[in-house]
ZAVO-796308 format. One record per residue (C-alpha): z, x negated, y negated; residue in three letters. Coordinates in pm, whole numbers, padded with zeros to 5 digits, always signed. Layout:
BEGIN
ZXYALA
...
# end
This chain:
BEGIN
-01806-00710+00880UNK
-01461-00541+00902UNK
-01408-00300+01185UNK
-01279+00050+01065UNK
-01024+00010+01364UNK
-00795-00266+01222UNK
-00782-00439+01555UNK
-01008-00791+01561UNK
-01027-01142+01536UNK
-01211-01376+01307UNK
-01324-01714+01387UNK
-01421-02001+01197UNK
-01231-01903+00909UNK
-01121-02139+00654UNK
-00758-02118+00541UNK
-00579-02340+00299UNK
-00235-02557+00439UNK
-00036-02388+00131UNK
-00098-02085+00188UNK
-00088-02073+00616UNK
+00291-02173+00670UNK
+00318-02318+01038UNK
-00031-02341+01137UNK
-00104-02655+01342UNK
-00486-02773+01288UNK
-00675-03036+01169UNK
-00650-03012+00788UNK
-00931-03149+00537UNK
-00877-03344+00242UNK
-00902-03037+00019UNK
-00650-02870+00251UNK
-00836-02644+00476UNK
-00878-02615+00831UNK
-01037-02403+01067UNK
-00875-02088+01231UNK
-00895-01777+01427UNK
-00711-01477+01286UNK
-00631-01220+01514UNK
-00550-00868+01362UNK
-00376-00584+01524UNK
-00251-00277+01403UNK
-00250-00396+01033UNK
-00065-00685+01102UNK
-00200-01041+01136UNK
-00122-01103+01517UNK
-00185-01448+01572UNK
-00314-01743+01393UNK
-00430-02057+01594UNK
-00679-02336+01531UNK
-01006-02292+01597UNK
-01158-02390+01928UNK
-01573-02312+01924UNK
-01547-02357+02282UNK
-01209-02080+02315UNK
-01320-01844+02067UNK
-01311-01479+02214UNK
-01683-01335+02246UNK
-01653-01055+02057UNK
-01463-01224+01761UNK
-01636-01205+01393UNK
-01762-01556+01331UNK
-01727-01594+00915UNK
-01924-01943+00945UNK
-01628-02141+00752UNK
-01625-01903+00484UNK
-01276-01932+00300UNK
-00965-01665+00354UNK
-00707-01628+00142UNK
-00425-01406+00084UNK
-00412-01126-00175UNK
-00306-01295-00552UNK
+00033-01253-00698UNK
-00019-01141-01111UNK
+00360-01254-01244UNK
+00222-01217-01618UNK
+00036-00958-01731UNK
+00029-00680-02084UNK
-00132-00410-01918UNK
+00049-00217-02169UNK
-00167-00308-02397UNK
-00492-00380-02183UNK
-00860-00274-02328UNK
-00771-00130-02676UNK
-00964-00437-02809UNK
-01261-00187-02928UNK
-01034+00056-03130UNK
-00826-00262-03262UNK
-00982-00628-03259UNK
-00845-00920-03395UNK
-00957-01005-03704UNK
-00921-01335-03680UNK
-00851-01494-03308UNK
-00499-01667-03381UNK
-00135-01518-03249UNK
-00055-01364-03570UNK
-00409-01151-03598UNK
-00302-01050-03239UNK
+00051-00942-03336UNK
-00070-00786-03625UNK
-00347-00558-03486UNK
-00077-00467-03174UNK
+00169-00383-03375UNK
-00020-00137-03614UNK
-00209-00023-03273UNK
+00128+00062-03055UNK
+00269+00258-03408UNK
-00072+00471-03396UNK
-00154+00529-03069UNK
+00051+00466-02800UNK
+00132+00803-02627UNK
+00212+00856-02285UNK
-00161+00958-02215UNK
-00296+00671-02356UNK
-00074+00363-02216UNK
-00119+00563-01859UNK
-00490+00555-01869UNK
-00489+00231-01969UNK
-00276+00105-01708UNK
-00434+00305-01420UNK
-00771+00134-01542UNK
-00607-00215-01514UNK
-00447-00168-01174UNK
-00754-00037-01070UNK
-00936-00338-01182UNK
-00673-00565-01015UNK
-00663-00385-00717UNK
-01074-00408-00670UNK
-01044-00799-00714UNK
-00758-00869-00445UNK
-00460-00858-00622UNK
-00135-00713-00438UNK
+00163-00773-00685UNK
+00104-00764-01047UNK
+00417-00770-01304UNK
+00357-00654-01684UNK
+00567-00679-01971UNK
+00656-00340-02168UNK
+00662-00390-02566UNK
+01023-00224-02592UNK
+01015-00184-02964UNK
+01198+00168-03037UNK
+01072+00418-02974UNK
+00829+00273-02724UNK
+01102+00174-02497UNK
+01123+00586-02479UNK
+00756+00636-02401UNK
+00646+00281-02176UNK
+00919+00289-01944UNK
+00865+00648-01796UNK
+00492+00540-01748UNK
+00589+00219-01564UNK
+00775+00420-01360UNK
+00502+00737-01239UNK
+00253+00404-01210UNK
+00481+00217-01001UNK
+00493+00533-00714UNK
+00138+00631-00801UNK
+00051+00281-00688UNK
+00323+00190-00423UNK
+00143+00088-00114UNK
-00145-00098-00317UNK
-00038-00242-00557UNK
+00406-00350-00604UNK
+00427-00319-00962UNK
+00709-00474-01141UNK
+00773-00462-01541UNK
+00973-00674-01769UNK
+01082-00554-02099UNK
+00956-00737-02391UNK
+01102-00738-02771UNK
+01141-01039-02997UNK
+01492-01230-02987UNK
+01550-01089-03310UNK
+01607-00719-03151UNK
+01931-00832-02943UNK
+02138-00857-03295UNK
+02165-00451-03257UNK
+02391-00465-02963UNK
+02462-00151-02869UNK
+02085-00034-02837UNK
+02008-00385-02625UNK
+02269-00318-02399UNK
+02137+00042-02398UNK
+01770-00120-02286UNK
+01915-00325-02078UNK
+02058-00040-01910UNK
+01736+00124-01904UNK
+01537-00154-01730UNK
+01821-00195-01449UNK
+01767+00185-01377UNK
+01377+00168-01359UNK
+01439-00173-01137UNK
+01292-00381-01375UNK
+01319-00705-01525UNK
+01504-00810-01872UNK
+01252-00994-02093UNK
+01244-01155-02467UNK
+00985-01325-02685UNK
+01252-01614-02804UNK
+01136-01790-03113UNK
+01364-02088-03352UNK
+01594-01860-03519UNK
+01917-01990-03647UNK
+02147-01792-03435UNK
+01908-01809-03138UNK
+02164-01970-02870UNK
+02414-01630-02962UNK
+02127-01449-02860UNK
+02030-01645-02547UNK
+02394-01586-02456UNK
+02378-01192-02492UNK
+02097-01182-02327UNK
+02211-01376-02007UNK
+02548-01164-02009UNK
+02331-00827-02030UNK
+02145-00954-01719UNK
+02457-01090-01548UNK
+02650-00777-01636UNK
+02327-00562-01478UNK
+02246-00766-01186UNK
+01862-00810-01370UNK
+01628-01110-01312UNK
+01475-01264-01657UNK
+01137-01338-01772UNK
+01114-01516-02131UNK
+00831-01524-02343UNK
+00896-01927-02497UNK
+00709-02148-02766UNK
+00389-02009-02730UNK
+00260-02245-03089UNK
+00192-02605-03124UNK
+00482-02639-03331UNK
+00655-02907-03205UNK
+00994-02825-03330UNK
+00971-02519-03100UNK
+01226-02589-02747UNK
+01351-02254-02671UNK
+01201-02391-02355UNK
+01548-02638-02343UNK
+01762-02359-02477UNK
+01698-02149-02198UNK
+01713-02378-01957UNK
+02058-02483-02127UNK
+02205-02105-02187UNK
+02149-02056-01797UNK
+02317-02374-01709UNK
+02644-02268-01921UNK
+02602-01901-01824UNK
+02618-01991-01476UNK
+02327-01765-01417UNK
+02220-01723-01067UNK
+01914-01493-01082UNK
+01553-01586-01108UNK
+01453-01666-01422UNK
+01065-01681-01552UNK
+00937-01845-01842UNK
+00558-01831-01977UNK
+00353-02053-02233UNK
+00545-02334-02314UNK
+00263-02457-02545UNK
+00450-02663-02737UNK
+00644-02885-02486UNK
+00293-03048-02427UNK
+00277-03172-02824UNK
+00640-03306-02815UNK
+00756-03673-02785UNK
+00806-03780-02434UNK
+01205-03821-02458UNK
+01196-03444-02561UNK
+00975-03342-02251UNK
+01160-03555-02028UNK
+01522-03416-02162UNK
+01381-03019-02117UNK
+01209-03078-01804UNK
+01530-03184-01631UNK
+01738-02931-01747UNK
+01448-02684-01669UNK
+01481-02812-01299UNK
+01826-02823-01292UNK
+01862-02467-01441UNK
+01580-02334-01156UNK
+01374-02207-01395UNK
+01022-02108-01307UNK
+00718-02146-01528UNK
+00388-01994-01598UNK
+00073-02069-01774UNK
-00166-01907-01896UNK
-00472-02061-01972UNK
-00750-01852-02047UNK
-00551-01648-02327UNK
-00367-01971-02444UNK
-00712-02118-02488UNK
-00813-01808-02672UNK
-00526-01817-02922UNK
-00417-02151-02949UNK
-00551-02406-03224UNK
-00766-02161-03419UNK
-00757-02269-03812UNK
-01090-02132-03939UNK
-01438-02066-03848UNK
-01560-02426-03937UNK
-01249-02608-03725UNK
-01310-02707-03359UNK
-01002-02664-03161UNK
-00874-02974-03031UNK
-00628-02906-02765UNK
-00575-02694-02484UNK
-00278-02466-02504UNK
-00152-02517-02175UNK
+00225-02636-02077UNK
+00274-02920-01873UNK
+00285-02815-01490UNK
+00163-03114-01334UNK
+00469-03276-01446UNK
+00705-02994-01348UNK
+00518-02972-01025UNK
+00688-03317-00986UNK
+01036-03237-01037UNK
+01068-02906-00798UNK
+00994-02644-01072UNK
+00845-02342-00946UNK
+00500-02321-01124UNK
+00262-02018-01130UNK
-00051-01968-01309UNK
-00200-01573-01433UNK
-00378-01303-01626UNK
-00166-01260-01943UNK
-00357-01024-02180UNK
-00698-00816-02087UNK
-00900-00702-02354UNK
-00673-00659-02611UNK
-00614-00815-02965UNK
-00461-01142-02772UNK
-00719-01173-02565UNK
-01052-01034-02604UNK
-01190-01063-02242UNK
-01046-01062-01859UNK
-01030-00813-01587UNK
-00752-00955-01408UNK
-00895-01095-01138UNK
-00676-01401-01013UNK
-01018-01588-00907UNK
-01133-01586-01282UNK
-00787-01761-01333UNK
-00751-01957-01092UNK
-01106-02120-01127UNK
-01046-02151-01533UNK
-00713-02306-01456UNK
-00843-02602-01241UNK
-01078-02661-01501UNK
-00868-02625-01774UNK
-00528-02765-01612UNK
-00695-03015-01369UNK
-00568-02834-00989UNK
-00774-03097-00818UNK
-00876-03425-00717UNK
-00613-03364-00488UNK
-00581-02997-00495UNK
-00268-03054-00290UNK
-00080-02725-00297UNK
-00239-02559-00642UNK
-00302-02279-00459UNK
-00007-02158-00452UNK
+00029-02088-00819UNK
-00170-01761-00753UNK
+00016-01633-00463UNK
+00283-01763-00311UNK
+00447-01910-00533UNK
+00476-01639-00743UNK
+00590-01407-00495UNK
+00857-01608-00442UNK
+00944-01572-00817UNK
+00905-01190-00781UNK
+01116-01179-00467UNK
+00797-01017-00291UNK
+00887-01099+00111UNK
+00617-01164+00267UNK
+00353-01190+00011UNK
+00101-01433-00090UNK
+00109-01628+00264UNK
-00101-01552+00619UNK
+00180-01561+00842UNK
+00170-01388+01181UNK
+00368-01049+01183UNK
+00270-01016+00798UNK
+00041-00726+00712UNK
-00289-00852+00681UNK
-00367-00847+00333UNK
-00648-01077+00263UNK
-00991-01135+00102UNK
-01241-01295+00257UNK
-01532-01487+00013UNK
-01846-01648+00070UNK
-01732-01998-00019UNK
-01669-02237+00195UNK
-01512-02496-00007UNK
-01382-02518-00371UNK
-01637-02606-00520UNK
-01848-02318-00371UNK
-01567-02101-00425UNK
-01489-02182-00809UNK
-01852-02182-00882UNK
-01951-01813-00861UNK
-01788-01507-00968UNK
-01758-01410-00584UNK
-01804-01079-00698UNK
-01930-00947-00290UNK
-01571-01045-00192UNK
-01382-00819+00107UNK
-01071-00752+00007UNK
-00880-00617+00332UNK
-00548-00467+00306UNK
-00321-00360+00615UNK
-00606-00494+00784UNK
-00906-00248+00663UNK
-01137-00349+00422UNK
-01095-00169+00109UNK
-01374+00034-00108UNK
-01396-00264-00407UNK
-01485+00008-00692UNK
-01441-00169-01058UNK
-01353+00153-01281UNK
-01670+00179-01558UNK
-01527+00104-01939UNK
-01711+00398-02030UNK
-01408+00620-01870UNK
-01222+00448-02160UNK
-01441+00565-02441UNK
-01282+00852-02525UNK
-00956+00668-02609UNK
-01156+00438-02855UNK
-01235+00696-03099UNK
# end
């Protein structure tokens, strides 16, 4: 369907108002409208309404299928991605996970290993239509010594695919040895990377908060915070953060995922944190599928009763930045996924309701998270952007969110790409 040349036009595709800045055309109730995309040269050329009668002959009709730009990952372990057969959980909840990492990383963590691992995930990512994916690092010494150096040969081994980001991740706790944080945060700001901590309800955790914002302030590094990821409703390092910016005067972008617990809490408390999350800027992220995984687990006879997910409708409402995406893969946190943003996306509108209207939901998988990446360019079709794309069979949601889609054409700079899923058998030998 894609010419080799990287010159054409499709017609009668169906693009999404979110996602097509500028584009004046009749738009559906669901969003879409009609368009012709012309391509040139790896760029998208032109995007117009479309006209049956105006179309060019030798344009590609698609028959209303649905085009959207490549996804934007903002959350992802791939760190730790696929060593769920060498190291289950033994029991589904956060501490079996934390447990079973931990005693994992100690073991077997080489160089060799997290590479392989990682190439198999960006591979994986890359196959489904992903452009931009950023992981976390566990930065637990010495692992700090051996992830980092990774990141950084995967980063240029992948530059031109697939941008690759990575945020360094270490519970609060860690930041009470000074000199080595400062010495990691030093480390990240040379790789270009992003300063990250799991914060949890410690006593001294608004000391911490404050080193942790001066580190970033003193190396010019964006944050991403692992917050309340329980059901415990005294957990609001949610509100902490959101207040240790606002005194900090921090002016970078800041990132926060889970937030479970802000959805179990009284509404005075929500309404309190969510304004000083939107007055502080802060962005959030779900993460349903592994939230649902984890959260609410008591025993093998127990049905879980809620859903694990934060509350983004009402953030959506105040201005916050909201993003959904893959979190964990395979791995003691989450025993399934192959990061591919259409899995998420389709379990988040279930799970999180992105419908009935879907407005601008759609965003959450690409451009708003780009934004919160500072990735120019990415996760819109906008003329004189490269045309990075994927174009699916669907032709509305709810033919779109009802099949895997797994005959997708991904199309980057224009030319569609070879969508080749890496077998988990090349992993075996890493499982023994």
């Amino acid at each position: 369907m894609i010419p080799a040349s990287g010159s054409y036009r499709l017609a009668n595709a169906r693009v999404h108002r979110s996602l097509t800045p500028g584009l004046a055309a009749p738009f559906d109730a669901d969003g879409f409208a009609l368009a012709e995309l012309a391509v040139a040269d790896g760029k998208i050329a032109s995007i117009v309404a479309h006209a049956k009668s105006k179309s060019q002959p030798n344009a590609i009709d698609l028959a209303g299928r649905i085009v959207l730009p490549c996804f934007v990952d903002c959350h992802t372990h791939i760190d730790k991605g696929h060593i769920w057969p060498r190291k289950p959980n033994p029991d589904g909840t956060f501490m079996g996970a934390l447990n079973a990492t931990g005693a994992d990383r100690a073991a077997r963590w080489s160089a060799e290993d997290v590479a392989r691992r990682m190439d198999f995930s960006l591979r994986s990512a890359y196959a489904h239509g992903t452009k931009a994916v950023r992981t976390h690092l566990d930065s637990v010494p010495p692992q700090e010594e051996i992830s980092w150096p990774v990141f950084e040969t995967m980063r240029e081994k992948w530059r031109g695919r697939i941008e690759v980001q990575a945020a360094c991740l270490l519970g609060i706790e860690g930041v009470r040895d000074k000199a080595w944080f400062e010495g990691l945060a030093k480390r990240v700001a040379a790789a270009k990377g992003v300063l990250g901590v799991v914060t949890y309800m410690v006593p001294d955790l608004e000391e911490l908060l404050d080193q942790v914002f001066a580190q970033a302030i003193k190396h010019g590094l964006d944050l991403d915070f692992h917050a309340d990821e329980t059901d415990d409703v005294a957990a609001i390092s949610l509100k902490k953060i959101a207040e240790a910016s606002l005194w900090n005067g921090f002016e970078g972008n800041i990132l926060v995922g889970h937030c479970c617990s802000l959805s179990r809490q009284p509404d005075l408390e929500v309404l309190d944190t969510l304004d000083k999350v939107a007055k502080a800027r802060l962005a959030v992220v779900s993460l349903p599928m592994c939230n649902l995984y984890l959260q609410d687990r008591r025993n093998n006879h127990t049905t879980p009763r809620w859903r694990g997910v934060t509350l983004l409708h009402e953030m959506k409402a105040r201005g916050i930045k909201v993003a959904v995406a893959s979190d964990n893969t395979r791995d003691p946190f989450y025993a399934y996924g192959d990061l591919d943003m259409l899995e998420v996306y389709r379990m988040a509108t279930r799970i999180l309701h992105f419908d009935h209207p879907v407005g601008d939901w759609p965003r959450a998988v690409a451009a708003t998270p780009a934004e919160v990446m500072r990735l120019e360019g990415a996760g819109t079709l906008a003329v004189g952007g490269s045309a990075d794309f994927i174009v699916f069979k669907g032709r509305s949601w709810t033919e779109l969110l009802s099949r895997p889609e797994s005959d997708r054409i991904v199309v980057r700079e224009g030319m569609a790409i070879e969508r080749q899923l890496p077998d988990y058998a090349e992993l075996d030998e890493l499982m023994v």
